[in-house]
C-alpha positions in Angstrom: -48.5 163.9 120.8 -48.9 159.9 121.6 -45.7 157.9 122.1 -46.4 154.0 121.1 -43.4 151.7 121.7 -40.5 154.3 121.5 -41.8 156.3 118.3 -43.6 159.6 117.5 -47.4 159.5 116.4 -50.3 162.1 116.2 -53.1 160.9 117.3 -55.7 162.5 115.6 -53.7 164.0 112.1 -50.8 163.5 109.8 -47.5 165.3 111.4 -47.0 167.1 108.4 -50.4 168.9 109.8 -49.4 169.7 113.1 -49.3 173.0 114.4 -46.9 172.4 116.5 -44.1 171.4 113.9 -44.0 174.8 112.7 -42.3 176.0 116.0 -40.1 173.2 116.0 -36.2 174.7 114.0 -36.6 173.6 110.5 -33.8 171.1 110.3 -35.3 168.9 113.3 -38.5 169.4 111.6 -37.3 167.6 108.5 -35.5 165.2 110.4 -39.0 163.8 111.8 -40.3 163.8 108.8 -38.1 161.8 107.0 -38.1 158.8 109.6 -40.3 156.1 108.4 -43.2 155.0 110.6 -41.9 151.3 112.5 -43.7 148.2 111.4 -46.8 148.1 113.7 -47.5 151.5 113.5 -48.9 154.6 111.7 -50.5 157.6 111.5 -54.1 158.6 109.9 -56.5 161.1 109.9 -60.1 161.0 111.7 -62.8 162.8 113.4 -65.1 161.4 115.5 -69.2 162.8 115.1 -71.7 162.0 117.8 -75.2 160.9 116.7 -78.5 160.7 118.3 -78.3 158.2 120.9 -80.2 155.2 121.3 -83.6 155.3 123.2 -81.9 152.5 125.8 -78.4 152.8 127.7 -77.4 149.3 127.0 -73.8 147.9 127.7 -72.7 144.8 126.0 -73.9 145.7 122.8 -74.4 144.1 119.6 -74.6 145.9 115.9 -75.0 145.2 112.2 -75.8 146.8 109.4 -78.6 145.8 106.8 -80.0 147.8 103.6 -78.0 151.1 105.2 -80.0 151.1 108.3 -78.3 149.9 111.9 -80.0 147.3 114.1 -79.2 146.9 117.8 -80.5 143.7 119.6 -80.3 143.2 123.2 -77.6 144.2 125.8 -77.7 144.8 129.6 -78.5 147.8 132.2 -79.1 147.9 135.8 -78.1 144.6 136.1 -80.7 142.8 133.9 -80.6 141.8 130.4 -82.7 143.8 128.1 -85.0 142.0 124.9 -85.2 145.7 122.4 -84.3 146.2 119.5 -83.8 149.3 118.0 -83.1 150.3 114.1 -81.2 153.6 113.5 -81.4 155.5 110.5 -78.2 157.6 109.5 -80.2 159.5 106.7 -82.7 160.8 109.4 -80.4 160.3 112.2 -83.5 159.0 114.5 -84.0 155.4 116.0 -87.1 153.4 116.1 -88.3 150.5 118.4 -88.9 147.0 116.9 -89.9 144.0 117.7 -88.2 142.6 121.0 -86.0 139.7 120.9 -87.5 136.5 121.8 -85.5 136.3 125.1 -83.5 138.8 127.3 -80.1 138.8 126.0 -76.4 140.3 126.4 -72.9 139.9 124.8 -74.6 138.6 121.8 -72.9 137.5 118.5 -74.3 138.9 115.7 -74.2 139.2 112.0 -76.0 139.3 108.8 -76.9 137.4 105.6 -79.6 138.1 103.2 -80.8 141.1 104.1 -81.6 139.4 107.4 -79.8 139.7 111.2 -78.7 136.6 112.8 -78.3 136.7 116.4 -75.8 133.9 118.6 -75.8 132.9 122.4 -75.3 135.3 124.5 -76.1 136.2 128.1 -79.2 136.4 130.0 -78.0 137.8 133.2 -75.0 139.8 134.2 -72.1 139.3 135.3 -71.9 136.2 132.4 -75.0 134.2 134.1 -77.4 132.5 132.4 -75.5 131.5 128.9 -77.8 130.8 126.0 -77.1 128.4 122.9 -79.8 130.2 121.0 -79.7 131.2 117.5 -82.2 133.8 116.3 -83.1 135.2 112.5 -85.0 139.1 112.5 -86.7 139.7 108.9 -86.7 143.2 109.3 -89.2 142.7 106.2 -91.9 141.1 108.6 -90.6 142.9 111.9 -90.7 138.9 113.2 -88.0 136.5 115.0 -88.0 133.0 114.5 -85.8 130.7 116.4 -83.2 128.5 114.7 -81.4 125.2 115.8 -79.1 125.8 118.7 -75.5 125.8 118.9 -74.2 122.4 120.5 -74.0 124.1 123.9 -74.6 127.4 125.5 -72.0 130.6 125.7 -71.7 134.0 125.0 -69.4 136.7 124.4 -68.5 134.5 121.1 -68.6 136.4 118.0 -69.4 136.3 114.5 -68.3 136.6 111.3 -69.4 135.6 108.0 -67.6 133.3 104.6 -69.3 132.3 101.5 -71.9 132.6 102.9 -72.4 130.9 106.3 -72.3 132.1 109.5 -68.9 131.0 111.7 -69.2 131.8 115.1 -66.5 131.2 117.1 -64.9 131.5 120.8 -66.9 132.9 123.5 -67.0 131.8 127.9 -69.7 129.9 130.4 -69.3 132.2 133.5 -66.5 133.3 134.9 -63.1 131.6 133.9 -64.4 128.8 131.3 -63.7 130.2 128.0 -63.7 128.3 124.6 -61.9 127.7 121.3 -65.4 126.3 119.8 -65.6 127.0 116.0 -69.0 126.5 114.8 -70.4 126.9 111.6 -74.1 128.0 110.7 -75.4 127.5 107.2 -78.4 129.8 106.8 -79.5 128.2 103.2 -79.7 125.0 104.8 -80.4 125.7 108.7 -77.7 123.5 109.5 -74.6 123.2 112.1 -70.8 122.3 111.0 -67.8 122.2 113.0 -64.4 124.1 112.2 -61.4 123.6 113.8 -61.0 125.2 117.0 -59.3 128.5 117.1 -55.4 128.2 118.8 -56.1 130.2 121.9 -59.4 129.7 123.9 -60.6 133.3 124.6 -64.1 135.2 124.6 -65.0 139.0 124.4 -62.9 139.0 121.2 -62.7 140.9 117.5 -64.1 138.4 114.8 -63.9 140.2 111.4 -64.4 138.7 107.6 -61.8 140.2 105.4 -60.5 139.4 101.8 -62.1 135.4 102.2 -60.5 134.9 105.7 -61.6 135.5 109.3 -59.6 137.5 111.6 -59.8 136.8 115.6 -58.0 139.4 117.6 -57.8 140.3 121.1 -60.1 139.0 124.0 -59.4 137.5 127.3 -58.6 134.3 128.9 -60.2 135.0 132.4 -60.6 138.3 133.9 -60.2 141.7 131.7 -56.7 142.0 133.2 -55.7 138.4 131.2 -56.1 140.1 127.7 -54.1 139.0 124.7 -53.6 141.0 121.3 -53.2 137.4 119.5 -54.3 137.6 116.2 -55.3 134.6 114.3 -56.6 134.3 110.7 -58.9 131.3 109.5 -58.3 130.3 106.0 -61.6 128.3 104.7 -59.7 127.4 101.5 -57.2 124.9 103.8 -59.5 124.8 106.9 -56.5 126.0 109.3 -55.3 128.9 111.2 -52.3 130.7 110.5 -51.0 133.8 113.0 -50.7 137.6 111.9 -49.6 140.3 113.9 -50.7 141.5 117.0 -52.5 144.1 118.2 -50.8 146.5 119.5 -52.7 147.1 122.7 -53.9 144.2 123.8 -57.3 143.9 125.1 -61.0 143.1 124.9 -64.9 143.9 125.3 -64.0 145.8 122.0 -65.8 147.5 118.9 -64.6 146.6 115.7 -65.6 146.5 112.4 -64.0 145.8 108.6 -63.3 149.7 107.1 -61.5 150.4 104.1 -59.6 147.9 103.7 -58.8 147.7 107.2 -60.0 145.9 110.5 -61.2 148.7 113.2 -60.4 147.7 116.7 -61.8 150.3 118.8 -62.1 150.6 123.1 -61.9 148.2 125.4 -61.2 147.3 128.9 -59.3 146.0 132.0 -60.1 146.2 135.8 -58.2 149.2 136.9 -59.9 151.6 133.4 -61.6 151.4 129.8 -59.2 152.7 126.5 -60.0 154.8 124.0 -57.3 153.4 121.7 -58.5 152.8 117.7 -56.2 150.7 115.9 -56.3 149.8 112.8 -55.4 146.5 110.6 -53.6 147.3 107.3 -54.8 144.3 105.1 -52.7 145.4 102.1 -50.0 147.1 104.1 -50.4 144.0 106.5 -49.6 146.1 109.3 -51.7 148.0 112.9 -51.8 151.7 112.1 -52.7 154.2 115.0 -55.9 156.1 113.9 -57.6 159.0 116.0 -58.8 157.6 119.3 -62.3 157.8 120.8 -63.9 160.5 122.2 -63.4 158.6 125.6 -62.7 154.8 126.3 -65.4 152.4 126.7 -66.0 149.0 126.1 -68.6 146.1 125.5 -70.5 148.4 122.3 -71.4 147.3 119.3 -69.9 148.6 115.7 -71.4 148.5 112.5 -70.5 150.2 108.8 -72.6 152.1 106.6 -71.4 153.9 103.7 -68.2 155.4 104.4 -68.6 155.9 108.1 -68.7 153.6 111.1 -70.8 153.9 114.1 -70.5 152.6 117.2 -73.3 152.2 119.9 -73.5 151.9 123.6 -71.2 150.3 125.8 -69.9 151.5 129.2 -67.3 154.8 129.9 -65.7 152.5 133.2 -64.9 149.1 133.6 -67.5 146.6 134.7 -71.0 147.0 134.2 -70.7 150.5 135.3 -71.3 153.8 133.4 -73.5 152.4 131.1 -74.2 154.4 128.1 -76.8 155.6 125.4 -74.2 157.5 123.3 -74.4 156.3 119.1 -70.2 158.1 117.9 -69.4 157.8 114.6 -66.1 157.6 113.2 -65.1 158.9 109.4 -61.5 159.0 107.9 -61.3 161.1 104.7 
């Protein structure tokens, strides 16, 4: 049994479930059950599947999803930068090679529009060396890249989401301690840049999530994995401002996330001293964090993409840093 912030949760099941609430004398039993969950927090079931992996152990990871099919770009191993890209097809559950990004590449934004994958700055060498300001467009219809305008200046660890339409990608770092609030706008129609306003807190290795016509920023860091925040901030294109909502619960960042019945996933992440394993959960309706069942084991910097009603997650590292590097594709269902 998980204890978050004074309260009883299960990690991986409904209470009512439990084996061990049988053993427990019937009147305590039905005294559990009949205390309601605290705003912030929740129970739900989950199981966690793991898939073949992908042919590259890549940390830093990037994933989206187009025509049912995943597509990794880039990421880092060994210390280097890596220009692959590999498709993964959950009906066959087998990967294939494709043709390699234009440039080396880690801690790329990433999203897609048109049946088409749209790739944003990013690293070319580790630790956060060599920032890019490249934007990249993969017709997985030709196999072919083609390069876009830049952004107005190079960064990475940004990320992605997209409104109406247009890609908004938006925080991100230069090495080392310079992080941004930069909220760019790319209009793929038109192959055009537009400014938004800049998001309230300057962070980078942070959740970026399109939900319900708004965009949800949670989590990252300031500095160093130990300066995390679980400030959540929600972009409203209709009034062009930001408005708060709450926090995560466990703040942190390098996570995996992804927009899942009706909820935003928030999965991993890390500091110096160990990865998590937490996966929590944003409640749009509810409009609260709900505790789902946590990962297999904590990692950070992989990349999370849904298809159908499952979400996978790819690559990434098991310890902090750009150690333990991993090949592993997990997938994550919830009845």
């Amino acid at each position: 049994m998980r204890t978050i912030a004074g309260s009883w949760v299960v990690a991986a099941g409904l209470l009512s479930a439990s084996p061990f609430l049988v053993a427990l004398p019937l009147p305590f039993a039905l005294q559990l059950l009949a205390q309601p969950a605290p705003v912030g927090t929740g129970t739900s079931v989950g199981a966690w599947t793991t898939k073949a992996p992908r042919p590259a152990i890549t940390n830093e990871a990037a994933a989206v999803a187009i025509a049912g099919k995943l597509y990794a770009p880039g990421g880092s191993d060994k210390g280097k930068s890596v220009t692959r890209l590999d498709e993964y097809d959950p009906a066959t559950d087998r990967w294939r090679a494709l043709a390699d990004l234009p440039q080396p590449l880690d801690h790329i934004a990433v999203e897609a529009v048109n049946g088409k994958l749209y790739a944003f700055g990013g690293f070319a060498a580790v630790i956060h060396a060599g920032a890019a300001d490249a934007a990249l467009e993969y017709d997985p219809a030709s196999n072919t890249w083609r390069r876009l305008p830049p952004m107005k200046g190079p960064r990475g660890a940004a990320g992605a989401a997209v409104i109406n339409g247009k890609i908004h990608v938006i925080g991100g770092r230069l090495r080392d301690h310079v992080t941004y609030a930069i909220h760019e706008i790319f209009d793929p129609a038109s192959g055009t840049w537009s400014e938004g306003p800049p998001l309230p807190l300057a962070r980078d290795h942070l959740a970026v999530v399109a939900a319900a016509g708004r965009i949800h920023v949670i989590g990252g860091r300031m500095s160093t994995s130990d300066e995390r925040t679980g400030q959540h901030d929600i972009f409203d294109p209709a009034t062009n401002s930001w408005s708060a909502g709450p926090p995560l619960p466990t703040p942190r960042s390098a996570m995996g996330y992804a927009l899942y019945r009706g909820m935003i996933i928030v999965t991993g992440g890390e500091m110096r001293a160990r990865t998590f394993d937490e996966n929590e959960a944003f409640d749009l309706k509810a409009q609260r964090w709900l505790t789902l069942a946590p990962m297999p084991s904590g990692r950070h910097g992989h990349g999370a993409a849904v298809i159908g009603d499952n979400v996978y997650f790819v690559g990434g590292a098991l310890q902090p840093g750009g150690t333990g590097n991993t090949d592993q594709l997990i997938m994550f269902h919830q009845p």
